[in-house]
N, C-alpha and C positions, 0 to 999 in steps of 0.2 A: 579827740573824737569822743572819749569819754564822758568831758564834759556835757558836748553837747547832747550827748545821747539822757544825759540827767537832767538837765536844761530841760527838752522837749518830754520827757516824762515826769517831770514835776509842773512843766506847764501843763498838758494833757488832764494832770489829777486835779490840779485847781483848776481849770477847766469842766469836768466834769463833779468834781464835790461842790460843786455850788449848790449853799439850801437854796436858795432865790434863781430862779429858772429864770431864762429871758425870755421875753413876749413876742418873742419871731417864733416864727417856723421853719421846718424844712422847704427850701423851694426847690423846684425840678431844672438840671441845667440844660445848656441847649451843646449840641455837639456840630462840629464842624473838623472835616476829615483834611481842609487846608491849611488850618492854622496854622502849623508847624512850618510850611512856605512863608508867612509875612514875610517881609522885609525888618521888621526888628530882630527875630531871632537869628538872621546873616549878620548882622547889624552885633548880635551879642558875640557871637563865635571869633569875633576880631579885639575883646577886651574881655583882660582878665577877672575873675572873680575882686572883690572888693574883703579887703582883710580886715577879719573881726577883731577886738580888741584880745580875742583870750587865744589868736594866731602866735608861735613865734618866727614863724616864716611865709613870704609872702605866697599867697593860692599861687596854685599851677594850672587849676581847671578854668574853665572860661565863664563868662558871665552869668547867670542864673534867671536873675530878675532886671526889667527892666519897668518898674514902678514909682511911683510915691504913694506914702501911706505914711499918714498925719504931717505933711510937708517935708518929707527926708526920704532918702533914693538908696541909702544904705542898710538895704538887705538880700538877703537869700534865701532858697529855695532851697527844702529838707523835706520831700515827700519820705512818707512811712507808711508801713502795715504792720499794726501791734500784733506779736503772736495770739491768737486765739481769737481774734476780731476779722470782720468783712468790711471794715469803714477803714477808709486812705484817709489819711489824714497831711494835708499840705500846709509846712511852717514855714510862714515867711516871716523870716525873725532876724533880730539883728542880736548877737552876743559882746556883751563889754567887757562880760570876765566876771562881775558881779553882780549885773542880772542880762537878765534879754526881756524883749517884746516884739511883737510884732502882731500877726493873725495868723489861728490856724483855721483853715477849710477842710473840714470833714465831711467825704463823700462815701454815700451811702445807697447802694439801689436807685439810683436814677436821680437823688436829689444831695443837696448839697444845706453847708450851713457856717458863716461867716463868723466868728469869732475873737475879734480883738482881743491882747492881753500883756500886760507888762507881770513880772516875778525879780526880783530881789533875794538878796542875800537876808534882807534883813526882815525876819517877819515877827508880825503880830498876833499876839493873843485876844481871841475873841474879834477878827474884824470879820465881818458880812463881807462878801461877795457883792461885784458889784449885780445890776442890771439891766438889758441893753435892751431897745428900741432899734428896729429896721424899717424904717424909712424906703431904704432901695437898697437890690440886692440884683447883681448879676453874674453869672459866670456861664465861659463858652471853655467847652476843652475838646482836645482832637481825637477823642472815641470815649465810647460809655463805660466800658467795663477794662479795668487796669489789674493787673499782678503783680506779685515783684520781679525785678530788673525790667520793666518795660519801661518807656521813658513819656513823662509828662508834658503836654503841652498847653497852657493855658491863657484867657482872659479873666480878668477882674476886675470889679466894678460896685463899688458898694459906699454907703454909709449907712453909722447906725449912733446913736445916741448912747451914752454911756452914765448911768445914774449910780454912783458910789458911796458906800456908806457913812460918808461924813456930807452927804447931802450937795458935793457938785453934778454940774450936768458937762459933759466931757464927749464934745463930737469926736466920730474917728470918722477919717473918710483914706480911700483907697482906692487906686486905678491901674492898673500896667498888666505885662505880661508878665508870663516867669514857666519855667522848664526844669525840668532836675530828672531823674535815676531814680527809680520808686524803690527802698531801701525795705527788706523784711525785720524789724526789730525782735527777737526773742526775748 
């Protein structure tokens, strides 16, 4: 738990210390009060959580995500509220043990903002940030205003272009649902 709670707050700061902004904006999400009825999330409460590499025993909890995001199905859902912050921020990430990536969605007054991102064990001195082009951007979740321990329900739907400071261009794309327990971080 540890880890991950360092994981998702060293993602968070390289996420937010970027000199180089990306060129999307906030967009407003749509809300739908049946989501939580689909049929996938019945669909998820019948298979177990998928075990991360920095697990030493297998989940107990039930399914999280039911997505792809950049061709792989293997992740989960870690909603948060940082103390002192109004913005939830949703990690769908996947941990190896020596790094993670995935996206995190930060939701904020009625809009939202997609976020791709891999982190490492191993970092570098002086590299740039990358940054990202949004193409298409959508997310439905099953009420507007969340707290913690209330529980998440959502869609997602997005790609966005990825320009890195050694000059590749790195599509991400992303689609599925995902659910989690909205955790209060201190």
């Amino acid at each position: 738990m540890k880890f991950k709670i360092l994981a998702l707050t060293l993602s968070l700061f390289l996420l937010n210390c970027s000199k180089e902004k990306s060129k999307s904006k906030r967009l407003p999400f749509s809300v739908d009060k049946n989501l939580k009825n689909n049929p996938v999330f019945k669909k998820m409460e019948s298979e177990n959580e998928i075990q991360m590499g920095i697990d030493s025993e297998p989940p107990k909890s039930k399914k999280t995500t039911q997505l792809i995001f950049n061709i792989s199905s293997e992740y989960i859902c870690e909603p948060v509220f940082w103390k002192n912050t109004d913005t939830l921020n949703v990690n769908i990430v996947n941990h190896s043990g020596f790094s993670s990536g995935g996206f995190n969605i930060q939701i904020h007054d009625g809009t939202y903002e997609v976020s791709p991102y891999h982190i490492s064990d191993d970092l570098a001195d002086n590299e740039k940030s990358s940054t990202f082009k949004n193409p298409k951007q959508k997310l439905i979740l099953n009420q507007a205003v969340y707290r913690p321990n209330d529980s998440i329900y959502g869609y997602v739907e997005f790609e966005k272009t990825e320009y890195d400071s050694y000059g590749n261009i790195i599509p991400h794309k992303g689609k599925g649902y995902f659910r989690g327990k909205i955790e209060y971080v201190k």
